[in-house]
N, CA and C of each residue as an Amber inpcrd file, in Angstrom:
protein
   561
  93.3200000  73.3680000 132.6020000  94.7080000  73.0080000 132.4950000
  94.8390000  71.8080000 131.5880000  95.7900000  72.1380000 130.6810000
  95.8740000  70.9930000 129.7260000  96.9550000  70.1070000 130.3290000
  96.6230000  68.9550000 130.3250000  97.5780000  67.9820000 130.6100000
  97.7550000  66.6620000 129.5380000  98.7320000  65.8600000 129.4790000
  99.2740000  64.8460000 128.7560000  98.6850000  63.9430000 129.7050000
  99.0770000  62.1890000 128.8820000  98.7660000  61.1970000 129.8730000
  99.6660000  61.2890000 131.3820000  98.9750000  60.2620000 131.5790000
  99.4150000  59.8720000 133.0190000  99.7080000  61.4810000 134.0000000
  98.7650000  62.3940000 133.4810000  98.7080000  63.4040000 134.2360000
  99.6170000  64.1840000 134.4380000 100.8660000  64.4330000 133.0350000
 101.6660000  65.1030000 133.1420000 101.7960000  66.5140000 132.0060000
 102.4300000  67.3380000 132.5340000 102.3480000  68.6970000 131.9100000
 103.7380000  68.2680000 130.8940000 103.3050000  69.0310000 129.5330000
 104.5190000  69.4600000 128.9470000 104.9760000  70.6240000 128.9990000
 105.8400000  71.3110000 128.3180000 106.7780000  72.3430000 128.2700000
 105.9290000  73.5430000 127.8410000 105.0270000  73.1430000 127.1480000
 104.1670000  74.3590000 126.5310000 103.2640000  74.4520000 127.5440000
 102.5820000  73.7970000 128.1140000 101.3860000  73.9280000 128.6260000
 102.5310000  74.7800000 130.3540000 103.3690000  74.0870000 130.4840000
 104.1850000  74.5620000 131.9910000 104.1930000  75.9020000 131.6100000
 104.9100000  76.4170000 130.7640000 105.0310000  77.6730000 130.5430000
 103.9310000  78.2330000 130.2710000 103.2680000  78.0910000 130.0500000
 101.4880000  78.5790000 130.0160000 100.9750000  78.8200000 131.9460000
 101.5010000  78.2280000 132.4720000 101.1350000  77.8560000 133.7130000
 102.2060000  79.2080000 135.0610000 103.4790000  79.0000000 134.1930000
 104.7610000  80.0860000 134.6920000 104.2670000  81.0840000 135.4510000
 104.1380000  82.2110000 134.6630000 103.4850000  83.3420000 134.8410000
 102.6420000  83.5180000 136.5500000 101.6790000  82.8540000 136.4560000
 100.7360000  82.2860000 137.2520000 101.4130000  82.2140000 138.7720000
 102.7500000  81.2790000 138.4340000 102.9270000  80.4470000 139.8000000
 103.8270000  81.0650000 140.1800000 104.7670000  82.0950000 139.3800000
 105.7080000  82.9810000 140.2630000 105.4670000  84.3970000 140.2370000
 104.3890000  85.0420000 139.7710000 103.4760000  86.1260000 140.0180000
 102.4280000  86.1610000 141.5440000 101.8930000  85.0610000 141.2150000
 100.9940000  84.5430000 142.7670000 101.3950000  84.7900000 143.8260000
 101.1450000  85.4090000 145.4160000 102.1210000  85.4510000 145.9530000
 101.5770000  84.0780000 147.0220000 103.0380000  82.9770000 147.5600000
 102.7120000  81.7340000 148.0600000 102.3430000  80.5240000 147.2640000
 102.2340000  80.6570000 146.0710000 101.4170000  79.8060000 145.1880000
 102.6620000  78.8960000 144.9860000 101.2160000  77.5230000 144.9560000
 102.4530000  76.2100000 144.9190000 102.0940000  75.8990000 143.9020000
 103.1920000  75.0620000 143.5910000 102.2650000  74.6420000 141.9770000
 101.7030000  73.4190000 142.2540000 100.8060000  73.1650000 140.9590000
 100.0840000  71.8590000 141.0880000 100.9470000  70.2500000 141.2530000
 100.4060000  69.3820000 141.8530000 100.8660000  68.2180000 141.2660000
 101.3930000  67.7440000 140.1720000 100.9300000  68.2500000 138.6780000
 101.5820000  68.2730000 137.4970000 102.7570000  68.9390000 137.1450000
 102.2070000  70.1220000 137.9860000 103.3730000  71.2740000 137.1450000
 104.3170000  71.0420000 138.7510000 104.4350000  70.4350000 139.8470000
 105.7980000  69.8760000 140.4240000 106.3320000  68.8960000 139.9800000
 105.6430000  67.8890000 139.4720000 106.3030000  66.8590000 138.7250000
 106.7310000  67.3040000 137.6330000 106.4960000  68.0980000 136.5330000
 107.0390000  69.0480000 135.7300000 108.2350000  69.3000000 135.8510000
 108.1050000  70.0470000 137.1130000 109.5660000  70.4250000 137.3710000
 110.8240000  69.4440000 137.5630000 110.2650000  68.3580000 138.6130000
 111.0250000  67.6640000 138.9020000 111.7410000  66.9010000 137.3630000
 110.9460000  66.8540000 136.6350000 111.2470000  65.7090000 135.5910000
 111.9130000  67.0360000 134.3670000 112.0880000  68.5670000 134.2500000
 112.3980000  69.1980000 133.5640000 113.1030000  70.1890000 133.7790000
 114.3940000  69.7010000 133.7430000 115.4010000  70.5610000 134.3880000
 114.9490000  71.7480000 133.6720000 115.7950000  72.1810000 132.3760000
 115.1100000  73.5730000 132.0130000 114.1620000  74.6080000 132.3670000
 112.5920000  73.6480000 132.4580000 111.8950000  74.1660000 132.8540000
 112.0610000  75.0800000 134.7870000 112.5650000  73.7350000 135.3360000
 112.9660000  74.2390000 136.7560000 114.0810000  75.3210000 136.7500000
 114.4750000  75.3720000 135.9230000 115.8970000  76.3480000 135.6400000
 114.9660000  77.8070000 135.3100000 114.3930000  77.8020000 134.5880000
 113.4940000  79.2820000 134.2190000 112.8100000  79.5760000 135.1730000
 112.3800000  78.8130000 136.3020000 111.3790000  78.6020000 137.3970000
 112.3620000  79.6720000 137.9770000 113.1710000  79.0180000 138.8300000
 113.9820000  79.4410000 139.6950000 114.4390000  80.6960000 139.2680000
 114.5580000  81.1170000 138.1950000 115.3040000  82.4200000 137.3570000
 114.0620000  83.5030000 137.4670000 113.3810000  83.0700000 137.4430000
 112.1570000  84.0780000 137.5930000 111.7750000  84.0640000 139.3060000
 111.2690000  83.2350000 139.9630000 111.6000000  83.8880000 141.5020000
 112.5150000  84.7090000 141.6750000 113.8270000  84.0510000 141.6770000
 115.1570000  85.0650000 142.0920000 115.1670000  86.3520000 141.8040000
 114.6830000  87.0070000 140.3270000 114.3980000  88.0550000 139.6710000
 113.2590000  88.5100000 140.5050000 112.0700000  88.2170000 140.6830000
 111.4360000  88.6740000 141.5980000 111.3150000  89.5610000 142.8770000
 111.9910000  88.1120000 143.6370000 112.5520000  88.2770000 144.8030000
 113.3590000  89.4560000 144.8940000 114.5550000  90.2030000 144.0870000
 115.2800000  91.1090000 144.1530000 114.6110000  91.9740000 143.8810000
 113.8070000  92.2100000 142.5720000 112.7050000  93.5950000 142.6150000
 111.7550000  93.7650000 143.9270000 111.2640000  92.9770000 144.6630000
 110.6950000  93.0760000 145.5580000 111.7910000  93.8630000 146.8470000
 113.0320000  93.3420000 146.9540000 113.6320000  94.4590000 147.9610000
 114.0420000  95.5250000 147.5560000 114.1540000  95.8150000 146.3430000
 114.5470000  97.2360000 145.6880000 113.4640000  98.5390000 146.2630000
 114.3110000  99.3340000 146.7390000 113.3370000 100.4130000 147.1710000
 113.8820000 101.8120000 146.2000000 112.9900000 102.1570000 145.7050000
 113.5840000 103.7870000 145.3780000 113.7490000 104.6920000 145.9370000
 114.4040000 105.4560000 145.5040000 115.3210000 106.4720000 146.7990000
 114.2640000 107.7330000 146.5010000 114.4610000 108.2500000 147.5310000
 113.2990000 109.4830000 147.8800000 113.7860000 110.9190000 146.9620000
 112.7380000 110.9660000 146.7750000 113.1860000 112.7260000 145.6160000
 113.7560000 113.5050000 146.7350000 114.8270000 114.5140000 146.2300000
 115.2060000 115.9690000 146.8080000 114.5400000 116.7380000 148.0120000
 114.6580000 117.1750000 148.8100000 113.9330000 118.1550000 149.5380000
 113.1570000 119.6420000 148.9050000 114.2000000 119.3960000 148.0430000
 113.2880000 120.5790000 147.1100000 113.4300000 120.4790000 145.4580000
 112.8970000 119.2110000 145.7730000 112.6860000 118.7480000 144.1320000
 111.0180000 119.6010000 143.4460000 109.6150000 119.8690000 144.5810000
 108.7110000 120.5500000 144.4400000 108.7820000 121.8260000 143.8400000
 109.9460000 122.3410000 144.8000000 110.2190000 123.8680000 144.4600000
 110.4160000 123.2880000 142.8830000 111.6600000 122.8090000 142.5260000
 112.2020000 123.2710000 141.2050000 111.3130000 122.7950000 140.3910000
 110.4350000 121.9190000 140.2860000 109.4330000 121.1430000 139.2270000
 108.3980000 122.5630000 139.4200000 107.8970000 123.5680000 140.4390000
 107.3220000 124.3640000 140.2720000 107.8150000 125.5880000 139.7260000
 109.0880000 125.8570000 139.7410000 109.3530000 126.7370000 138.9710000
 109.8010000 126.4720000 137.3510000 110.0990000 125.2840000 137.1130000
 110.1610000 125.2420000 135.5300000 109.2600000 125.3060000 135.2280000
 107.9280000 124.8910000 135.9530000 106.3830000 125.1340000 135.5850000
 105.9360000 126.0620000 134.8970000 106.0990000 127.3160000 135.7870000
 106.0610000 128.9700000 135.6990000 106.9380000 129.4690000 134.3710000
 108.2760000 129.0380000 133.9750000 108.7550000 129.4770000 132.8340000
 108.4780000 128.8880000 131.9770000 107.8110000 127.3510000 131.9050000
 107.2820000 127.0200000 130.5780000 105.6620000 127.8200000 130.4980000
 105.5440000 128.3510000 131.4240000 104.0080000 129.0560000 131.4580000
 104.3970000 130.6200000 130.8180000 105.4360000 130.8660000 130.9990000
 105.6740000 132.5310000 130.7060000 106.2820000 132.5930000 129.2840000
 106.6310000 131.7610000 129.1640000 107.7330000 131.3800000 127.6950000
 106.6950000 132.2650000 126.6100000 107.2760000 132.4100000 125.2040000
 106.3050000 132.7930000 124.3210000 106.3970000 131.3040000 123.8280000
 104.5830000 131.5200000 123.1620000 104.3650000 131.0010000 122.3040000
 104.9300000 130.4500000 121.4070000 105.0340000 129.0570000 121.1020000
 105.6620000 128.5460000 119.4850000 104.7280000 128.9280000 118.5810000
 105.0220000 129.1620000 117.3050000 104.0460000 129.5550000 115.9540000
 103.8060000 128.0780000 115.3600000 103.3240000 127.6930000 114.9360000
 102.4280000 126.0370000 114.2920000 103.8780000 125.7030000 113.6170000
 104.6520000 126.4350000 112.6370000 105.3880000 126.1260000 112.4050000
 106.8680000 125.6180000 113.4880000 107.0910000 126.2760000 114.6120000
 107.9040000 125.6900000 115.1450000 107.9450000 125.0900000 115.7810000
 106.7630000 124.3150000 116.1370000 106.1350000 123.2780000 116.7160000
 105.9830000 122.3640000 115.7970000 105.8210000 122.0550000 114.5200000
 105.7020000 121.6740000 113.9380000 107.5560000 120.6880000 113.2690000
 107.9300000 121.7540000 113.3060000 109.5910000 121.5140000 113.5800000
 109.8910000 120.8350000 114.3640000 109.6730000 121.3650000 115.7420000
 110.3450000 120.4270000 117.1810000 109.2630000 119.4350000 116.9190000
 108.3310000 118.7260000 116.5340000 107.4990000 117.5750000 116.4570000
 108.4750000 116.9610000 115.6640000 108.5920000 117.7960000 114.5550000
 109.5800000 116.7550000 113.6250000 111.0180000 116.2380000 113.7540000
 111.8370000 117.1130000 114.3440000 112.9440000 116.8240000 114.8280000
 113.2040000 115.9130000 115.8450000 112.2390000 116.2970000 117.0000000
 112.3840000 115.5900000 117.9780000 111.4570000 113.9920000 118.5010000
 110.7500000 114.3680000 117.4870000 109.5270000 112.5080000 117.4040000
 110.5130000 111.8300000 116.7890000 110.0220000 110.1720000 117.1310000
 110.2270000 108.8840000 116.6670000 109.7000000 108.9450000 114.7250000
 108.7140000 109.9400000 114.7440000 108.2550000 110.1880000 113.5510000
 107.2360000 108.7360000 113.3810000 107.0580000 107.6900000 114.1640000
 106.2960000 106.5150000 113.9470000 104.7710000 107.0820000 113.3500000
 104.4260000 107.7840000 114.4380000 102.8410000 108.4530000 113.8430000
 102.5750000 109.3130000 112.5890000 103.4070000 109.8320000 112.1100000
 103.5420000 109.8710000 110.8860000 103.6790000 109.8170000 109.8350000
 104.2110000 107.9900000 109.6680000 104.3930000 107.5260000 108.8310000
 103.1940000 107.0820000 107.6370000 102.2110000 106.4770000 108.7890000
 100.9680000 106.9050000 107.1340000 100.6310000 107.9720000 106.4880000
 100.8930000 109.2440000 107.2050000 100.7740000 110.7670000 106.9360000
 101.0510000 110.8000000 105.7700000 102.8560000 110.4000000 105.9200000
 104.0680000 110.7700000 104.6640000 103.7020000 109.4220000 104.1040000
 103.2780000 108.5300000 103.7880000 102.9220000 107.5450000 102.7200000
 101.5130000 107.7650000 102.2460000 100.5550000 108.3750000 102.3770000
  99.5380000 109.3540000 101.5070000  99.8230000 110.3090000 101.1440000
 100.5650000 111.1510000 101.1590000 101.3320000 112.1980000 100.9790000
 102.2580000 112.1330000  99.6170000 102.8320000 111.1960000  99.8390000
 103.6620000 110.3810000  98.5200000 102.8530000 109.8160000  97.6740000
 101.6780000 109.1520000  98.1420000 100.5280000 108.7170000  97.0250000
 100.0180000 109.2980000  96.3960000  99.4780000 110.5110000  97.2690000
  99.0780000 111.8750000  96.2780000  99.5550000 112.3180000  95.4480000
 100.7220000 112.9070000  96.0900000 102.0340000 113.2670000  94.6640000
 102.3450000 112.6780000  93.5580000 101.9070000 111.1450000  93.8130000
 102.6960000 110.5930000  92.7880000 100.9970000 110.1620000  91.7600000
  99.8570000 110.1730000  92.3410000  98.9000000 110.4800000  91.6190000
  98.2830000 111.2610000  90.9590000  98.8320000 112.4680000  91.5850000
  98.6220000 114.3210000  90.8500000  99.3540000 114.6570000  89.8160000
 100.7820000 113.4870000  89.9910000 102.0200000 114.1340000  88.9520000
 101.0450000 113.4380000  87.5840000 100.7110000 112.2910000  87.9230000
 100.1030000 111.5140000  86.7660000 101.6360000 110.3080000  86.2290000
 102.0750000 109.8530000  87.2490000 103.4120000 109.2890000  86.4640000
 104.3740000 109.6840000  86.5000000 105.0380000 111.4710000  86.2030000
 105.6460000 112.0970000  85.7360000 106.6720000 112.0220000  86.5540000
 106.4700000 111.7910000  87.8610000 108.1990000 111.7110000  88.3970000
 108.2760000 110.0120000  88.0540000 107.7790000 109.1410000  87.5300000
 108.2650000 107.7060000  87.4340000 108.9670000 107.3530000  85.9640000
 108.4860000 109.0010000  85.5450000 109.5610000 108.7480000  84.1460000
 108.5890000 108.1170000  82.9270000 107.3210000 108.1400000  83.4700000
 106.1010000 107.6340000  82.3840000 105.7830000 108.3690000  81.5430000
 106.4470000 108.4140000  80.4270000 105.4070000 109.6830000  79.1180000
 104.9000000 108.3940000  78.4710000 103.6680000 108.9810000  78.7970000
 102.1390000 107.9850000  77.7080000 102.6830000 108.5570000  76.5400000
 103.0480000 109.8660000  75.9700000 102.3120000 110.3330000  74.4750000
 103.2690000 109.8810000  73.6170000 104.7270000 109.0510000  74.1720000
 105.4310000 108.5580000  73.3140000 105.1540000 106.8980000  73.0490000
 104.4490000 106.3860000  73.6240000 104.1320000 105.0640000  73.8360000
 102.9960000 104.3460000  72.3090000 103.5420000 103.3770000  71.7890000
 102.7960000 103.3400000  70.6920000 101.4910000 102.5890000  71.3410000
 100.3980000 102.9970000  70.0850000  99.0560000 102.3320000  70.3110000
  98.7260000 101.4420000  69.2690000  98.4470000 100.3170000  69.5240000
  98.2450000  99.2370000  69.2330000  96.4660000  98.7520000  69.1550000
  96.2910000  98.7680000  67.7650000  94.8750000  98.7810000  67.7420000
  94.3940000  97.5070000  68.1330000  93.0130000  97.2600000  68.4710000
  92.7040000  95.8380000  68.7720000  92.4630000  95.4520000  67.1160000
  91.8560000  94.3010000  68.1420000  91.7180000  93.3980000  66.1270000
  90.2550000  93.9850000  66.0940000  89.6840000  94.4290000  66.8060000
  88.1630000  94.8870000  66.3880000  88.1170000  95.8760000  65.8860000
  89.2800000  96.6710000  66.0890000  89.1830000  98.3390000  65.5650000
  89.9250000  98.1100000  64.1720000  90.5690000  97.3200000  63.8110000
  91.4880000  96.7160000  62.4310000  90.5700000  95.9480000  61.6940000
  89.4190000  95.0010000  62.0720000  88.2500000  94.9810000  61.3610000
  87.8030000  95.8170000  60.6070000  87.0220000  96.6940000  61.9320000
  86.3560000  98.3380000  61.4050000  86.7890000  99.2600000  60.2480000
  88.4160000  99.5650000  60.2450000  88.9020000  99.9870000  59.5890000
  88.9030000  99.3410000  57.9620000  89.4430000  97.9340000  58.2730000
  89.2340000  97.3800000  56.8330000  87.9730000  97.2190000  55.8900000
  86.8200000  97.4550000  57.0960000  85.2610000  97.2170000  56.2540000
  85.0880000  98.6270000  55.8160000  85.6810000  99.8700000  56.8130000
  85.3740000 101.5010000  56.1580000  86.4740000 101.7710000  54.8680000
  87.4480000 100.9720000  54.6260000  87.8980000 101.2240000  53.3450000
  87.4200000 100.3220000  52.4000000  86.7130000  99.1150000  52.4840000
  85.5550000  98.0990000  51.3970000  85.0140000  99.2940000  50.8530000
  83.9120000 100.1140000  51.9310000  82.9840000 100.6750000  51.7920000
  83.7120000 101.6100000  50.6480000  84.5740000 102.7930000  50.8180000
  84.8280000 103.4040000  49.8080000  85.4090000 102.8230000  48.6320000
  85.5880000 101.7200000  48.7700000  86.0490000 101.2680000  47.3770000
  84.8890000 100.5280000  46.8720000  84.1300000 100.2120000  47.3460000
  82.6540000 100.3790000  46.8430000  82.1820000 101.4550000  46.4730000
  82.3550000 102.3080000  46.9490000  82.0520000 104.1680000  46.9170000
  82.2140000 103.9430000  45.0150000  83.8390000 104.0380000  45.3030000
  84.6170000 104.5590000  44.1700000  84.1200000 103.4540000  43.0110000
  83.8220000 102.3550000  43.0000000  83.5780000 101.4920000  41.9030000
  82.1630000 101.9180000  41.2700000  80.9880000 102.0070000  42.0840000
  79.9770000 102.2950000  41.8010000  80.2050000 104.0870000  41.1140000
  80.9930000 104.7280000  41.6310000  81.0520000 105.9150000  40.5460000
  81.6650000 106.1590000  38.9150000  82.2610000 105.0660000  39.2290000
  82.7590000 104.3460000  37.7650000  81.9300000 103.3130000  37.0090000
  81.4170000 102.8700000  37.7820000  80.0410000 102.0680000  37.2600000
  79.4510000 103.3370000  36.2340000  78.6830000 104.3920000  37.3130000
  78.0140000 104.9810000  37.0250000  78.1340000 106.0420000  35.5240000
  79.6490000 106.2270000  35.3930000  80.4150000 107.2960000  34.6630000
  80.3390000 106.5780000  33.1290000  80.7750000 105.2030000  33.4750000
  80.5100000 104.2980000  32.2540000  79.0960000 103.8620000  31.7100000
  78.3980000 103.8380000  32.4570000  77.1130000 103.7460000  31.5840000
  76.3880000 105.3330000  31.3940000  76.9810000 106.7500000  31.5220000
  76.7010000 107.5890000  30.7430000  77.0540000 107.6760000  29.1420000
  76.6640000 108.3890000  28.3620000  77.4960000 108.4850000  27.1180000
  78.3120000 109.3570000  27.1780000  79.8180000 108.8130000  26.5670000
  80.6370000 109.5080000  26.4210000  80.6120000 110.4970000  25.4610000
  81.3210000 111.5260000  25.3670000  81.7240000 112.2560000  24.1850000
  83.0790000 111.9190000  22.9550000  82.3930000 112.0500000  22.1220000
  83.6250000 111.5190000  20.9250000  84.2830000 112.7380000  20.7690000
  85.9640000 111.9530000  20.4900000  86.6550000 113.0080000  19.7650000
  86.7860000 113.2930000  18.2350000  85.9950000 114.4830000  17.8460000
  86.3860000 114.1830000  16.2430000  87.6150000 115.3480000  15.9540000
  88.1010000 115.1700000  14.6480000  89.2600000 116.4580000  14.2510000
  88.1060000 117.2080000  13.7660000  88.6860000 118.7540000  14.1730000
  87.8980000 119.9680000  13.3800000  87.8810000 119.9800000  12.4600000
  87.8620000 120.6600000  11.6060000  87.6960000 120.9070000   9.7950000
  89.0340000 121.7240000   9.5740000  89.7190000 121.2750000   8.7150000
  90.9020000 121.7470000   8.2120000  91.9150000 121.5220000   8.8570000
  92.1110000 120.6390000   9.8830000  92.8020000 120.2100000  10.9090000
  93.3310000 118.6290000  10.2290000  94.7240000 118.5060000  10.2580000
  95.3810000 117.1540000   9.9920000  94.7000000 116.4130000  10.6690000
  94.8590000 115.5100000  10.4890000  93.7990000 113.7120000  11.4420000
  95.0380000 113.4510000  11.8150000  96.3620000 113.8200000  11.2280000
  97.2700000 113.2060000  12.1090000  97.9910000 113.6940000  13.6620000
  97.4220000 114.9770000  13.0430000  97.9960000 116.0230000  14.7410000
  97.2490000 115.7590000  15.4310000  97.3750000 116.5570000  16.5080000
  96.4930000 115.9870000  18.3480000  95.3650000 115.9500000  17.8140000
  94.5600000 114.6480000  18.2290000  93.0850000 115.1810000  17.9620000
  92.6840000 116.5270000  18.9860000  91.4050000 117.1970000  18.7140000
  90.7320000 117.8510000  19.3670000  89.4820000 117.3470000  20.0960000
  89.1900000 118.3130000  21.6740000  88.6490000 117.7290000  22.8040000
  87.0840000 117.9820000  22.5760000  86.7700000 118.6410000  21.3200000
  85.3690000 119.7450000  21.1180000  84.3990000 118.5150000  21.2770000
  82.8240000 118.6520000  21.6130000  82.0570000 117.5160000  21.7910000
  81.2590000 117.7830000  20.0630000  81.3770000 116.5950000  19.8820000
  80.1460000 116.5340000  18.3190000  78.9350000 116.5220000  18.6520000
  78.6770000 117.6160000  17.7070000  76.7400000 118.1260000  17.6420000
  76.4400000 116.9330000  16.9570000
């Protein structure tokens, strides 16, 4: 028992103590928890409210079943015994209609998780394939060093084209020098 100085109970610890002293049957309370009282009206006020409550359930008697309350509890017996069968489904129905539905509630919230993980999004209104993609800077690197590379490609084939020998254009024979030249290669 927790107590304060000078050996007195507070309000928390009394009510910790409650239960105890008007459940008990005869039980006095301690030295603390009467001085308690004495010094806490409230507390003595809930005291007293809970005996009294007591006290009246204790003369309450319940009244005696029917003379032939047996009979009839044995014959609804017999017609819920003769009845047909419910099919899963209509049992399944009267479960649903007629439950609190509490036990089912994680059921129908995995149920909804699933769905909404199978759809892939699709009832949340999510289309990925319209959504732009945004390269990283590592893949925008990559890209800029694979177009170096072909323009390295392409320079070195021009490198290469230029240090072959070209072919000259000369004019044919009997051909103006001033009209188109001709493309023929000189022997």
């Amino acid at each position: 028992m927790n107590t304060n100085t000078n050996n007195k109970l507070d309000c928390k610890t009394f009510q910790k103590e409650l239960p105890d002293l008007v459940l008990t049957a005869n039980a006095r309370p301690s030295l603390a928890a009467a001085a308690h009282l004495r010094d806490c009206p409230p507390c003595a006020e809930e005291y007293l409210s809970f005996q009294a409550t007591f006290a009246t359930l204790d003369r309450w008697t319940a009244p005696e079943p029917s003379a032939f309350f047996d009979q009839k509890l044995a014959v609804l017996i017999r017609e819920e015994q003769a009845a047909p069968r419910m099919s899963w489904f209509e049992r399944l129905q009267t479960r649903l209609l007629l439950n609190t539905n509490r036990n089912l509630r994680p059921a129908m919230v995995s149920a909804l998780a699933l769905v909404l993980v199978a759809s892939g999004g699709g009832i949340a209104g999510i289309n990925y394939a319209n959504v732009p993609v945004q390269p990283s800077a590592t893949v925008n690197d990559l890209q800029i060093l694979d177009r170096n590379e072909q323009a390295f490609q392409q320079l070195d084939e021009l490198q290469q084209d230029e240090a072959t020998p070209q072919t000259t254009a000369q004019p044919a024979a009997g051909v103006d020098s001033g009209s188109a030249p001709s493309l023929v290669p000189a022997t």
